[in-house]
C-alpha positions in Angstrom: 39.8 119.6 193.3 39.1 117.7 196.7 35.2 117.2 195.6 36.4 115.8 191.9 38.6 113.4 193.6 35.8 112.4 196.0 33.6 111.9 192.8 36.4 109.8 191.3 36.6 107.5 194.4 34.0 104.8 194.2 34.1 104.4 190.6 37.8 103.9 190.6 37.3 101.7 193.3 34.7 99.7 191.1 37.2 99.4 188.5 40.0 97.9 190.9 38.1 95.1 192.1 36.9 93.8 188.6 37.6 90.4 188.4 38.9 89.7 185.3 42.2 91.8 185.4 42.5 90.8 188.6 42.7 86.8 187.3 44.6 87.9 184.3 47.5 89.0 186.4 47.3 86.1 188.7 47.6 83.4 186.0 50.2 85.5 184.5 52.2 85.3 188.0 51.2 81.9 187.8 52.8 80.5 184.3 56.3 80.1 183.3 56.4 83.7 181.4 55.7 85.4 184.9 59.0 87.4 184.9 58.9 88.3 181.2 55.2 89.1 180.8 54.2 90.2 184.2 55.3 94.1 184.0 54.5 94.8 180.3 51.1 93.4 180.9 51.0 95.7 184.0 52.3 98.8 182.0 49.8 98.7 179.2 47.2 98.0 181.8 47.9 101.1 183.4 48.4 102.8 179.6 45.2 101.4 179.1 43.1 102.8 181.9 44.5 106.0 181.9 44.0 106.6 178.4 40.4 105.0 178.1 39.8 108.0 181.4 41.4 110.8 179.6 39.8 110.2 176.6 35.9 110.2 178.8 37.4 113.5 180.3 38.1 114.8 176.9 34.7 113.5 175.2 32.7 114.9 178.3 33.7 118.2 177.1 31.3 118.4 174.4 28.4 117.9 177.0 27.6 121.5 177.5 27.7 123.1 181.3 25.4 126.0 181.2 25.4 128.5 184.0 21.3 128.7 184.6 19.4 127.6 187.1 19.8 124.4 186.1 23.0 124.5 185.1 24.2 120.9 184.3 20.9 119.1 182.4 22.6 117.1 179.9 25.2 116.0 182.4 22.4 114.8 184.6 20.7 112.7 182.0 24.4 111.5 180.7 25.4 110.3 184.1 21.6 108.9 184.9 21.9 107.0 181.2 25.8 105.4 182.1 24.2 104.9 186.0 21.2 102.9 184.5 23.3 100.7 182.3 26.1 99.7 185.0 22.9 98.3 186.4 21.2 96.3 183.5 25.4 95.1 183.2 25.4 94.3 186.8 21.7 92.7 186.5 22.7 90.6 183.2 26.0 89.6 185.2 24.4 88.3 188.0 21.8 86.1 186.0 24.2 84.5 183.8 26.3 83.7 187.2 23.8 81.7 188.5 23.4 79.7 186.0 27.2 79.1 184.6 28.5 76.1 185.6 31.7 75.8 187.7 33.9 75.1 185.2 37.3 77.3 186.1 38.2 80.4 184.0 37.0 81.2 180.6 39.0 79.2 177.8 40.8 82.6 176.4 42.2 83.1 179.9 43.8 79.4 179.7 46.2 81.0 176.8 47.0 83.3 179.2 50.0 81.6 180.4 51.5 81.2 176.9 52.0 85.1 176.6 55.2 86.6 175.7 55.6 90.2 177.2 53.9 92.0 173.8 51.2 89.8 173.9 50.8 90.6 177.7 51.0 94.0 177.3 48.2 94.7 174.5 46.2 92.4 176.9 46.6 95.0 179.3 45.3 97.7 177.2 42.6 95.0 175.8 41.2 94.6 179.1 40.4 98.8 179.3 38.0 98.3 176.7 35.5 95.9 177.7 31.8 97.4 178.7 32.5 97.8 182.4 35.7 99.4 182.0 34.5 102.0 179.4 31.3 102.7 181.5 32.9 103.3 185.1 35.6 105.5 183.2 33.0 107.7 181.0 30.8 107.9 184.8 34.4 109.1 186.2 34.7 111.9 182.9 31.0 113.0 183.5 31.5 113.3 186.7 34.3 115.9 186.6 33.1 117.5 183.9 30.9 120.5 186.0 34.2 121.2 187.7 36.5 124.0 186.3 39.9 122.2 186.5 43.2 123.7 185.3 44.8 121.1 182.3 47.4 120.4 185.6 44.8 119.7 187.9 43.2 117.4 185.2 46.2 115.6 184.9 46.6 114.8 188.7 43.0 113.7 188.2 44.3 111.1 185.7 46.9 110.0 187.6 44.9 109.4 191.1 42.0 107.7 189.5 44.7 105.3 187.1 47.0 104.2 190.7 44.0 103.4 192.6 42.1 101.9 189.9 45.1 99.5 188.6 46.4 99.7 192.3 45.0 95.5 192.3 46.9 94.4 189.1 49.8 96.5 190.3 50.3 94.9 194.2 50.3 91.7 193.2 52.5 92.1 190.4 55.1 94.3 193.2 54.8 92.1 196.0 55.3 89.1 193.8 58.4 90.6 192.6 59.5 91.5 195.7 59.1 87.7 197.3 59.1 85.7 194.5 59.7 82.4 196.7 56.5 82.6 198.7 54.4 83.8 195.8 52.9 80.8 195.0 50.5 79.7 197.9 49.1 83.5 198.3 48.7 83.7 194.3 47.0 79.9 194.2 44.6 81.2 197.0 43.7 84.1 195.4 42.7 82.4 192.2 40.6 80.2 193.9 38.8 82.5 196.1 38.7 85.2 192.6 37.3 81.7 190.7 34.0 81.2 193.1 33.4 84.6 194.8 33.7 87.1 191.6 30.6 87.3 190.0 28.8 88.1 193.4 31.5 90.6 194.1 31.0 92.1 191.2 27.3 92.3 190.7 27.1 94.0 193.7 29.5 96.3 193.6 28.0 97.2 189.8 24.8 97.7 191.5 26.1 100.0 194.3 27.9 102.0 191.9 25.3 102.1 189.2 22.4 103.5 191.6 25.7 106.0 192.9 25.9 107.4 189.7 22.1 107.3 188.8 21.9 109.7 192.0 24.5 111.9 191.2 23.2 112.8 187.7 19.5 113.0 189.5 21.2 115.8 191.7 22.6 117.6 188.4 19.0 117.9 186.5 
């Protein structure tokens, strides 16, 4: 249980410091909707992400786990295959980064704002979906996968990797609740900051975590 966790670590990690929830939840905090949309965007962000994870837990399952000398080969090249391309995403991020122009935050995140609390909560579930998401969630399933877990112990697994990996949309969304009248400087900070320092942030991190999971599946062949 302790060395699945440890597995699960870095790669929920990754997932919490992606930008683009991150700025999601800060322009939500940010518009006029903030009390209305804020918490069912936050509920099916957490809905999303642990249902994208259960599902890579359940879909791992068909990966077979033989117990031979070498006992986990198809995990190995799985994990090496998810590894390599959390690299070409990280790669193909950082290129189009340096050459996008400073021009604020994608036009589909201006409509942000405008969201009513459905809206804001498929959004949440939306954002579970995109490339990076699914990849560092099926790396977390595959990882797991050569460990024999009771359905209980699986479902703690599920619930530790969703809090720390939604942990970032759900702080802000507490704290802000909790001190709504000093909310606005610390949220108009953190856009900014999110705004010019993301796509480094991100590339690296993709990077780290891509060669991470390249070597774990390396050890599994």
């Amino acid at each position: 249980m302790a060395d699945a966790i440890g597995r699960l670590l870095p790669l929920a990690v990754a997932l919490a410091i992606s930008s683009v929830p991150i700025l999601v939840t800060v322009l939500i905090l940010l518009s006029p909707n903030a009390r209305r949309s804020a918490f069912p965007f936050l509920i099916g962000f957490v809905a999303g992400v642990a249902g994208v994870f259960a599902g890579c837990i359940a879909l791992a399952q068909v990966i077979p786990v033989r117990v031979v000398r070498h006992p986990q080969e198809a995990l190995g090249i799985a994990l090496i295959v998810i590894g390599a391309a959390l690299v070409v995403l990280a790669v193909v991020g950082g290129v189009r980064s340096l050459h996008a122009e400073a021009s604020g935050v994608p036009r589909w995140m201006s409509l942000v704002s405008g969201f009513g609390p459905l809206r804001s909560a498929g959004l949440g579930v939306l954002l579970c979906f995109r490339p990076k998401s699914i990849l560092l969630c099926a790396a977390a399933g595959l990882s797991v996968r050569g460990e024999r877990l009771s359905p209980g112990e699986l479902g703690v697994l599920v619930t530790v990797f969703t809090l720390l990996a939604a942990s970032t949309v759900i702080a802000p969304i507490v704290v802000a609740a909790a001190s709504p009248e000093h909310a606005q400087n610390w949220l108009t900070a953190m856009r900014h900051w999110i705004e010019k320092n993301s796509s480094t942030v991100t590339t690296v991190i993709l990077l780290i975590i891509g060669v991470v999971v390249v070597g774990d599946g390396l050890t599994r062949l």
